[in-house]
N, CA and C of each residue as an Amber inpcrd file, in Angstrom:
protein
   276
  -9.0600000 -17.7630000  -1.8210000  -9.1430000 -17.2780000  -3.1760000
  -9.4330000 -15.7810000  -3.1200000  -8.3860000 -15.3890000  -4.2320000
  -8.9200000 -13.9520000  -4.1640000  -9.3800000 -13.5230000  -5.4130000
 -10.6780000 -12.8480000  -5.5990000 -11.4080000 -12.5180000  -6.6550000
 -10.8240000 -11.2140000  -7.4440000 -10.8570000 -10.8850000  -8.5270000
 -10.5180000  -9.6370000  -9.2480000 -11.5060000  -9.8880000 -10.5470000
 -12.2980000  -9.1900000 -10.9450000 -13.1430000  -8.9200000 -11.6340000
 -13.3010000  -7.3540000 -12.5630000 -13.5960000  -7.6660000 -14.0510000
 -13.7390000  -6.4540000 -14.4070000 -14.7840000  -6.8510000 -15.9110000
 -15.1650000  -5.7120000 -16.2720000 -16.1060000  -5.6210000 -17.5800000
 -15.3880000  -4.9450000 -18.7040000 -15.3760000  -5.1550000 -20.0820000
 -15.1950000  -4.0550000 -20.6500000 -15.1760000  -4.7330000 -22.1080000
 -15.3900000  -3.9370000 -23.3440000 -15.0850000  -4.3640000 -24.4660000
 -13.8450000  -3.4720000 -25.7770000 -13.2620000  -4.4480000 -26.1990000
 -12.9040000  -6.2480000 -25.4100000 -12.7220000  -6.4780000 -24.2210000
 -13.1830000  -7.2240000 -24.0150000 -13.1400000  -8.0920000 -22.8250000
 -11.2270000  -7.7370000 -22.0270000 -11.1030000  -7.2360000 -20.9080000
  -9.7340000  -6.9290000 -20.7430000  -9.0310000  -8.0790000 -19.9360000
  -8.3390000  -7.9840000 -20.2200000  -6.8840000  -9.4950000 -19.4900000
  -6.3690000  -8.8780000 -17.9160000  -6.7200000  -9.9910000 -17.2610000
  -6.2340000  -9.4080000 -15.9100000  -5.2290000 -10.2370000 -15.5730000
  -4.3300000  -9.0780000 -14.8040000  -2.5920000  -9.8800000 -14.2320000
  -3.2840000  -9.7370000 -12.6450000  -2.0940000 -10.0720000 -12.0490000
  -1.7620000  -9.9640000 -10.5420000   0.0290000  -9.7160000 -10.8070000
   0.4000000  -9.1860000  -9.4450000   1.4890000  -8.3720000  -9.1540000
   1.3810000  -8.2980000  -7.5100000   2.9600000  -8.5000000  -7.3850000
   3.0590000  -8.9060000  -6.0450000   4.0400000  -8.0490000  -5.4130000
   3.5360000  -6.6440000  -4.4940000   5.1980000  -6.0170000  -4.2450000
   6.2750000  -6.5620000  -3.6230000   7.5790000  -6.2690000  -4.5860000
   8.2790000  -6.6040000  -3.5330000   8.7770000  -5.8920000  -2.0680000
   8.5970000  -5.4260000  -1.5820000   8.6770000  -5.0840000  -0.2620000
   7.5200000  -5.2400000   0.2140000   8.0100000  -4.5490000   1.5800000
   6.7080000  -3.9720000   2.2940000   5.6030000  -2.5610000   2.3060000
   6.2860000  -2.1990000   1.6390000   5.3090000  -1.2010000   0.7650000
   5.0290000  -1.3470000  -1.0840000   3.4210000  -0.5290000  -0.8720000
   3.2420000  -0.5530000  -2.2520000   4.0420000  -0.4240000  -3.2740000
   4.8010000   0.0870000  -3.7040000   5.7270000   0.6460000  -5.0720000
   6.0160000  -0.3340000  -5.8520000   6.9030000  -1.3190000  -6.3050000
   7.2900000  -1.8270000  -7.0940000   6.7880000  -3.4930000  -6.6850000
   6.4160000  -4.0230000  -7.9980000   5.4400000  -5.1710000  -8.0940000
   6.3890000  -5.4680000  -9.0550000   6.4440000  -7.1850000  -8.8650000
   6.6310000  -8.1420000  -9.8030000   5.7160000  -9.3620000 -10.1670000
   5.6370000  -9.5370000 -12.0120000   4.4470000 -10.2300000 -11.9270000
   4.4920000 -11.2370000 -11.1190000   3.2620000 -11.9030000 -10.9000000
   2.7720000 -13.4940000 -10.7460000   2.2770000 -14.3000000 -11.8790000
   2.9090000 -15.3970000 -11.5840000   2.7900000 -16.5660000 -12.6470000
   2.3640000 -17.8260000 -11.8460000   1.2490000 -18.3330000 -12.6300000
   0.6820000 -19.8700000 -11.8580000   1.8030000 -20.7650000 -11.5400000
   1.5280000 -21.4370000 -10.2490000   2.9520000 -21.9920000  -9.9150000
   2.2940000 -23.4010000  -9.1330000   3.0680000 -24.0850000  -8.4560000
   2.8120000 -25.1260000  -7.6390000   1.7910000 -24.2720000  -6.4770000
   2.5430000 -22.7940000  -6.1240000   2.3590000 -22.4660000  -4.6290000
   1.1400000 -21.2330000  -5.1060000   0.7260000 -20.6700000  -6.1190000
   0.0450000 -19.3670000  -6.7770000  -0.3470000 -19.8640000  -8.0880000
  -1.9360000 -19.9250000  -8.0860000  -2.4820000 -20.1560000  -9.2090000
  -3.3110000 -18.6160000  -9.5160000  -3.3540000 -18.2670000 -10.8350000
  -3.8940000 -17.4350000 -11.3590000  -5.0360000 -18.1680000 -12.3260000
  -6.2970000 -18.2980000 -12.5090000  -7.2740000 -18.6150000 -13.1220000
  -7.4690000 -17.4930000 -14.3370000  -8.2230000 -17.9950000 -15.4860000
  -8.6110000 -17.4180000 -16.4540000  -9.6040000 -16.6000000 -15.9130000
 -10.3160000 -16.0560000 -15.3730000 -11.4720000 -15.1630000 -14.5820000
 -10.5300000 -14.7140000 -13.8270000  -9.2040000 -14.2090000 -13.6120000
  -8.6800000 -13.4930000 -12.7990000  -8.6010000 -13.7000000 -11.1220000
  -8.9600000 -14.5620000 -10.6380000  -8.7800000 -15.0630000  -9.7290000
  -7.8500000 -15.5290000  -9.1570000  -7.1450000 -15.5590000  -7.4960000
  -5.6120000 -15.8300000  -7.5760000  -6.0200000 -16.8630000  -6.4780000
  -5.3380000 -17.5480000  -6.5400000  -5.5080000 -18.7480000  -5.0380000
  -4.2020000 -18.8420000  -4.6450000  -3.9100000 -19.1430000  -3.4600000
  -2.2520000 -19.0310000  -2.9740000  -2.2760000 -20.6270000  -1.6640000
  -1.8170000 -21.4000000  -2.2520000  -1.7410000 -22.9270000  -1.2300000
  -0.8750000 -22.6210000  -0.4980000  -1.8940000 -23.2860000   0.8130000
  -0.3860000 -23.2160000   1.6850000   0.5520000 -22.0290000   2.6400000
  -0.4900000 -21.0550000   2.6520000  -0.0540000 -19.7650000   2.7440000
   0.4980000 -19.2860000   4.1770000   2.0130000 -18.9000000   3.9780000
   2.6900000 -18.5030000   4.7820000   3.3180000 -16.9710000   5.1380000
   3.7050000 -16.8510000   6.4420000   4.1070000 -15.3030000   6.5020000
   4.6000000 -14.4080000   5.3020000   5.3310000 -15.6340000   4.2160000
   6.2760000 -14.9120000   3.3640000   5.0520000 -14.6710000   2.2920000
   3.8340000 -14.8080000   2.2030000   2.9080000 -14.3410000   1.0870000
   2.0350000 -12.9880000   1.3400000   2.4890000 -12.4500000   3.1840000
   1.6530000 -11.3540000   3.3820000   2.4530000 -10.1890000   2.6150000
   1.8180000  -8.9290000   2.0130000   2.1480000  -7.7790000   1.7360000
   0.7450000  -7.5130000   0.3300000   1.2480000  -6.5980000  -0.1460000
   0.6430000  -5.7700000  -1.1980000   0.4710000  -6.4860000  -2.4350000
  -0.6350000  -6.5740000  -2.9330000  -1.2450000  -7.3750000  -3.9730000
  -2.0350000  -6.5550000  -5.0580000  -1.7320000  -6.4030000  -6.4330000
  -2.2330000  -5.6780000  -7.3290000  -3.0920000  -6.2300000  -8.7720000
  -3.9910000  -6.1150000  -8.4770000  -4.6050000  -6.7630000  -9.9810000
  -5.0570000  -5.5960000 -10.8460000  -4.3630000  -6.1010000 -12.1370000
  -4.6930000  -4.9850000 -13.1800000  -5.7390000  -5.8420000 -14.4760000
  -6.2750000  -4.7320000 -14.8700000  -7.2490000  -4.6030000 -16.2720000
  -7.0820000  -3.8190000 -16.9700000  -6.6080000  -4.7510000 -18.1950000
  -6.2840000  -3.5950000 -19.5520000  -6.9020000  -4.4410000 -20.7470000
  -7.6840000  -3.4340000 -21.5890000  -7.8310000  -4.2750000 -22.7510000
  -6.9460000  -3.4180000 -23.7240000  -6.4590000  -2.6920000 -23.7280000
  -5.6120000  -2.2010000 -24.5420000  -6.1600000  -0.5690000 -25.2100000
  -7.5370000  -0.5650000 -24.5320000  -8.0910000   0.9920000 -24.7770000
  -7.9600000   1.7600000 -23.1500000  -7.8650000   3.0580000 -23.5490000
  -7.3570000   3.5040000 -22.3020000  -6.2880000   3.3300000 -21.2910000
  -6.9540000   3.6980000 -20.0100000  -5.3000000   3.4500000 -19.4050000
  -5.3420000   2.0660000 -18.3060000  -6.9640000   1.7760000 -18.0800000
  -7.0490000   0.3010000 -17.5210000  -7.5340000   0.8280000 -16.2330000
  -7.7530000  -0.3590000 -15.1320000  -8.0270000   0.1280000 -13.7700000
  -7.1540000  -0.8200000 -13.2600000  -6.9130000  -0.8660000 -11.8110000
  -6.2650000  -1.5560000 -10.8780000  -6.5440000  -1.2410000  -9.4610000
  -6.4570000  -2.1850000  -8.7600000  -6.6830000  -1.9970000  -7.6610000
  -5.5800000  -3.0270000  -6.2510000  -4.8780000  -2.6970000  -5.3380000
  -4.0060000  -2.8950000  -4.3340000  -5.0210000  -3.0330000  -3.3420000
  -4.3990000  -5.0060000  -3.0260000  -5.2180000  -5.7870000  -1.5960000
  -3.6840000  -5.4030000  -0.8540000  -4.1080000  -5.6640000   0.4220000
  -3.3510000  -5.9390000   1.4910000  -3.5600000  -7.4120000   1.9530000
  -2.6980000  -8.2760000   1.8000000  -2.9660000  -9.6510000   2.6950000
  -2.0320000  -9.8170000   3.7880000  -2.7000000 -10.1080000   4.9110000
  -2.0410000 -10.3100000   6.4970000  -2.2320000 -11.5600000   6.2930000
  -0.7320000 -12.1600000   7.1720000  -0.9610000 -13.5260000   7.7550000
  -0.5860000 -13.5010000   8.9720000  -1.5050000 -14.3170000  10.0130000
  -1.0460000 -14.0130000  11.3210000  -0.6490000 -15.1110000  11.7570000
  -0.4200000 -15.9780000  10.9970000   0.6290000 -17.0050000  11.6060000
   0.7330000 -18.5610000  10.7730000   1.6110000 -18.7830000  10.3750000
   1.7180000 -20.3920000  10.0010000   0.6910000 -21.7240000  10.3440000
  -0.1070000 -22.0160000   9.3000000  -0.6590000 -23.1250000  10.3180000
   0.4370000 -24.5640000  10.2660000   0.3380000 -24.9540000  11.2720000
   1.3630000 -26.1040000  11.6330000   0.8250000 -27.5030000  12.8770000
   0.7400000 -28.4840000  12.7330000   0.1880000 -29.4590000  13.3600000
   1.2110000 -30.7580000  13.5420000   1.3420000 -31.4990000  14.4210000
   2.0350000 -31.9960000  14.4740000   1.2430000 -33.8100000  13.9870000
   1.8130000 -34.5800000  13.6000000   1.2430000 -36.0600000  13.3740000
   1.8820000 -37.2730000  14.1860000   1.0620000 -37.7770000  14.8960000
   1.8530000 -39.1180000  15.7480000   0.9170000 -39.8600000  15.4330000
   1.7970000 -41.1380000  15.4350000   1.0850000 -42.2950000  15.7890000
   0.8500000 -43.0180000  17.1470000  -0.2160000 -43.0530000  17.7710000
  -0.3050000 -43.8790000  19.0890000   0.3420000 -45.0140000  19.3540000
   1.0220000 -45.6820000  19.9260000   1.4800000 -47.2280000  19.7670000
   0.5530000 -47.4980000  20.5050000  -0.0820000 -49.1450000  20.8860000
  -1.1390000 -49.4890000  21.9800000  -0.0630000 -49.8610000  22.9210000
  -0.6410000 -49.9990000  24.2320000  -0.0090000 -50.7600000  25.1220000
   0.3670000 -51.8240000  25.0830000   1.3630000 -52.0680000  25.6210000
   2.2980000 -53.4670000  25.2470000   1.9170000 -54.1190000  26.8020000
């Protein structure tokens, strides 16, 4: 889970934004999904998380006064987790 937190009155609405590349510049939103949940407290959780979720991560706060704050995570993944499942047969 990743936390994003802010104060302000009104109370401001926080997104997440996901670049597309590998560099910062251009973000497209995120929307709660099977695989990316976004919580009402701004919080993002990501199931399941694979190589294709590492890069640049942006959460913004705007209540509609001013110009807002934001701030860019970096998330690394260093590798797939993956396990394999057998069943033992007993000896015959």
């Amino acid at each position: 889970m990743i936390d994003c937190e802010a104060e302000g009155f009104p109370p401001p609405r926080l997104t997440w934004r996901k670049a597309e590349g590998s560099v910062p510049e251009s973000y497209k939103p995120i929307s709660s999904s099977s695989h990316l949940h976004v919580f009402e407290n701004g919080s993002l959780t990501i199931l399941d998380v694979g190589e294709h979720d590492a890069g640049f991560y942006l959460c913004q706060a705007s209540n509609g006064i001013g110009s807002g704050l934001s701030k860019v995570i970096s998330l690394t993944v260093h590798g797939e987790h993956s396990y394999k499942s057998s069943i033992a047969k007993p000896p015959v």
